[in-house]
C-alpha positions in Angstrom: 202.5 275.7 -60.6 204.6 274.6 -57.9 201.8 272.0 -56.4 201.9 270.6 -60.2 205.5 270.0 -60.3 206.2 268.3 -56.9 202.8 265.8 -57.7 204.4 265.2 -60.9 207.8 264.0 -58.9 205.5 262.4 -56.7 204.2 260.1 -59.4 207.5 259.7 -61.1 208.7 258.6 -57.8 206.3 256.2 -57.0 206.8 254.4 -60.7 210.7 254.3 -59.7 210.2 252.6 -56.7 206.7 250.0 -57.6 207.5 246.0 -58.5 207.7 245.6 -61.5 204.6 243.6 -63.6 205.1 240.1 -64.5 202.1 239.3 -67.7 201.5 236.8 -70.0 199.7 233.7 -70.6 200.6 231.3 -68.4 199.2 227.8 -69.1 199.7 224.7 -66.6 199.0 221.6 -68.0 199.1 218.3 -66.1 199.6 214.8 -67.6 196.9 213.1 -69.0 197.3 209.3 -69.4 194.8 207.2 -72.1 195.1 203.7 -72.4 191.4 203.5 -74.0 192.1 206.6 -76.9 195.9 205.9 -77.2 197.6 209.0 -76.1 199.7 210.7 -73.5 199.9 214.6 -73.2 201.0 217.7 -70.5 203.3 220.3 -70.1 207.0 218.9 -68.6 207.5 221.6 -66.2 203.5 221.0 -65.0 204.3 217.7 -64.7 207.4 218.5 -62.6 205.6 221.1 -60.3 202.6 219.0 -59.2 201.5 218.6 -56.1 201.5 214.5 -56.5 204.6 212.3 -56.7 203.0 210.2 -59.1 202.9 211.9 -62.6 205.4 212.4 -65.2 206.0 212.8 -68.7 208.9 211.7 -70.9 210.6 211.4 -74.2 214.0 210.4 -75.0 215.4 209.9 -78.8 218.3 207.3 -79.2 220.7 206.2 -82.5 222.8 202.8 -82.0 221.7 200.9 -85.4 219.0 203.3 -86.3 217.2 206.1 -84.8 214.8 205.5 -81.9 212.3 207.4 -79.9 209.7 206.4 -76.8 207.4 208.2 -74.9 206.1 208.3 -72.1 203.3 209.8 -69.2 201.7 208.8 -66.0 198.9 210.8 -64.7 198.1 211.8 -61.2 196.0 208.6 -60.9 199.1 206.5 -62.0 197.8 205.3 -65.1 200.8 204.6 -67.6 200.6 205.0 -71.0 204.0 204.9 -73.7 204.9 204.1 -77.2 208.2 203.9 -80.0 208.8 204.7 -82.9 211.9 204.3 -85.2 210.6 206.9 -87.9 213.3 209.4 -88.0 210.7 212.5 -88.3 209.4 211.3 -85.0 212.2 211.1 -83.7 213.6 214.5 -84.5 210.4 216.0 -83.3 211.4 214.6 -79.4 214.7 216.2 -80.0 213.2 219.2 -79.9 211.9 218.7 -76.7 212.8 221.3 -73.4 212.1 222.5 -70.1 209.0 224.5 -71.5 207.6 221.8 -73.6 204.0 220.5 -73.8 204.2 217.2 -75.3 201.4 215.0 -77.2 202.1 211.6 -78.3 199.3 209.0 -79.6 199.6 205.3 -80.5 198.3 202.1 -82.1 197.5 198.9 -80.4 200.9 197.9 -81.2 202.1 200.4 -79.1 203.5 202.1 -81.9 203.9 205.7 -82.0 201.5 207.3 -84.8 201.7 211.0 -84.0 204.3 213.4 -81.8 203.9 217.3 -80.9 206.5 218.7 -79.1 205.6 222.9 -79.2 207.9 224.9 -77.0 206.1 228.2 -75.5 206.6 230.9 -73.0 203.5 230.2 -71.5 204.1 226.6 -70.5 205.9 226.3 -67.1 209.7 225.9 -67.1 210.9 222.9 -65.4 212.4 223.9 -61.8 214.5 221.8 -59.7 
């Protein structure tokens, strides 16, 4: 009996003193850049944590007369692809935008944006300084 108690402080101990777990998806998504299909996409803090200096990925919304929004990503390559838009939808959608964003922007030949995701998820990669 006594054997049994001591291994069961034995085990308790050992659970009291192990790391704890760290789980969960975890998704790292670098920029992709296409000028020939006419979109942009990856995960901001991806982008930030690369190993190149080259990519990046951007949005920024903007109100002086009317509402405003451009996007923009360069891939590891340093191909640069962007677009605006001054539909206020769109533009809200970039509001949304944080430090665990993926983003996904197409556009026309105009250069005009025709569609913007911004999703927000635990399992894209914060963006660290």
């Amino acid at each position: 009996m006594l054997r049994h108690v001591l291994s069961a402080f034995a085990i308790a101990a050992l659970f009291c003193v192990a790391p704890p777990a760290h789980a969960g998806i975890k998704s790292n998504l670098g920029v992709t850049a296409d000028p020939v299909s006419r979109y942009g996409n990856g995960a901001v803090g991806s982008a930030r944590a690369s190993a190149d200096a080259s990519q990046y990925i951007s949005c920024y919304a903007t109100y002086a007369s009317s509402p405003g929004a451009f996007c923009v990503a360069r891939d590891a390559a340093g191909t640069t692809v962007s677009c605006f838009t001054s539909d206020p939808n769109k533009v809200a959608i970039v509001s949304a935008m944080t430090s665990y964003s993926y983003v996904y922007f197409s556009f026309d030949a105009t250069g005009t944006c025709t569609q913007i995701l911004v999703s927000n998820s635990s399992y894209y990669p914060p963006m660290v300084p």
